[in-house]
N, C-alpha and C positions, 0 to 999 in steps of 0.2 A: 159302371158301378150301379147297383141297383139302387132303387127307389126305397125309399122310408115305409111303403104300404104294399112292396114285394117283400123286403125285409119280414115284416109284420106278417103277411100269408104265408112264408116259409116259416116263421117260428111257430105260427099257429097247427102249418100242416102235424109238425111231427110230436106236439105238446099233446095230442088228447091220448095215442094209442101210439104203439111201435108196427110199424111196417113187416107184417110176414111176408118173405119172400120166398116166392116156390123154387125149384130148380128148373124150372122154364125159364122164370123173368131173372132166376143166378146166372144163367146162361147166355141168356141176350143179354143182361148187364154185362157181362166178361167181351162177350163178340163187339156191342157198341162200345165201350171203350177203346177197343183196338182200332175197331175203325175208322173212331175219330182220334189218333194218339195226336195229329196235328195240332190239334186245340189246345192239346198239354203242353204250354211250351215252357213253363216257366216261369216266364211276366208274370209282375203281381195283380191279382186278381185273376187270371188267366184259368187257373184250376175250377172256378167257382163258378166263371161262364160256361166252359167244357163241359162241368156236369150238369150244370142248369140243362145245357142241349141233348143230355144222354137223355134224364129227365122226360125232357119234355117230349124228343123223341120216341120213347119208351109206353108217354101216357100215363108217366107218373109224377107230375110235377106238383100235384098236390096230394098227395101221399108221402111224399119222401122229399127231403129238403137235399143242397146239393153238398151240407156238411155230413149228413147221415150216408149221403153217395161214397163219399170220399170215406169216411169210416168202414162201411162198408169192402169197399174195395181194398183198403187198408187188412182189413181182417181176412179177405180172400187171398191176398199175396202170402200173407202168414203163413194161414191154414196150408196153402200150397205147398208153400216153403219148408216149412214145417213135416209134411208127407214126403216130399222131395226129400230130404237129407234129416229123416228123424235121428233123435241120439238115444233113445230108446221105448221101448214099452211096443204096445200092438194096437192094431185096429185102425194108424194112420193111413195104409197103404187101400184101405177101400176108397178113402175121401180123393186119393192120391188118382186111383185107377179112376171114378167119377168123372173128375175134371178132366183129367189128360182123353179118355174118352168120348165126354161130351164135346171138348173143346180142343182137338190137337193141333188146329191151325194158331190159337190163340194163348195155347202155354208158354210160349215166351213175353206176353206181356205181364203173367202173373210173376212169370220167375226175375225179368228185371227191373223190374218198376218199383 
């Protein structure tokens, strides 16, 4: 469980400004995830640690806190999802080709997760 004054630096990191993320560090966020799916197990609190160590392996643990990770990732299953089995309109299928080309060993973590 974290401490009262990690508490407090993660609420601080993400309070002043939003985290731009490039499609480099979209990238290796999608690959670290997968590579650590062990750490997702489940157990409560278990998520929060997991991405503290994506995080922190990344180089981003004061930038980005581990509920912005989780949203994050959250919105990347979407968007994926979303590409993968649109119900209509256009222009999902470049976001669609993006991913599945940047990342095709790790499209199956966006599609079950």
């Amino acid at each position: 469980m974290a401490s009262h004054g990690t508490e407090a630096a993660e609420a601080s990191a993400g309070a002043g400004f939003v985290f731009k993320w490039s499609k480099e560090q979209t990238a290796t966020f999608i690959k670290m995830r997968g590579d650590n799916e062990s750490l997702f197990t489940g157990a409560k609190f278990s998520a929060a640690i997991a991405w503290r160590t994506v995080l922190e392996d990344m180089g981003l643990q004061g930038s980005v806190t581990p509920l912005q990770a989780k949203k994050k990732w959250d919105n990347l299953k979407k968007r994926y999802k979303d590409c993968k089995y649109p119900g209509s309109g256009e222009g999902v299928v470049v976001i669609c080709i993006r991913y599945e080309v940047a990342l095709p060993e790790h499209k199956t973590q966006l599609s079950h997760r």
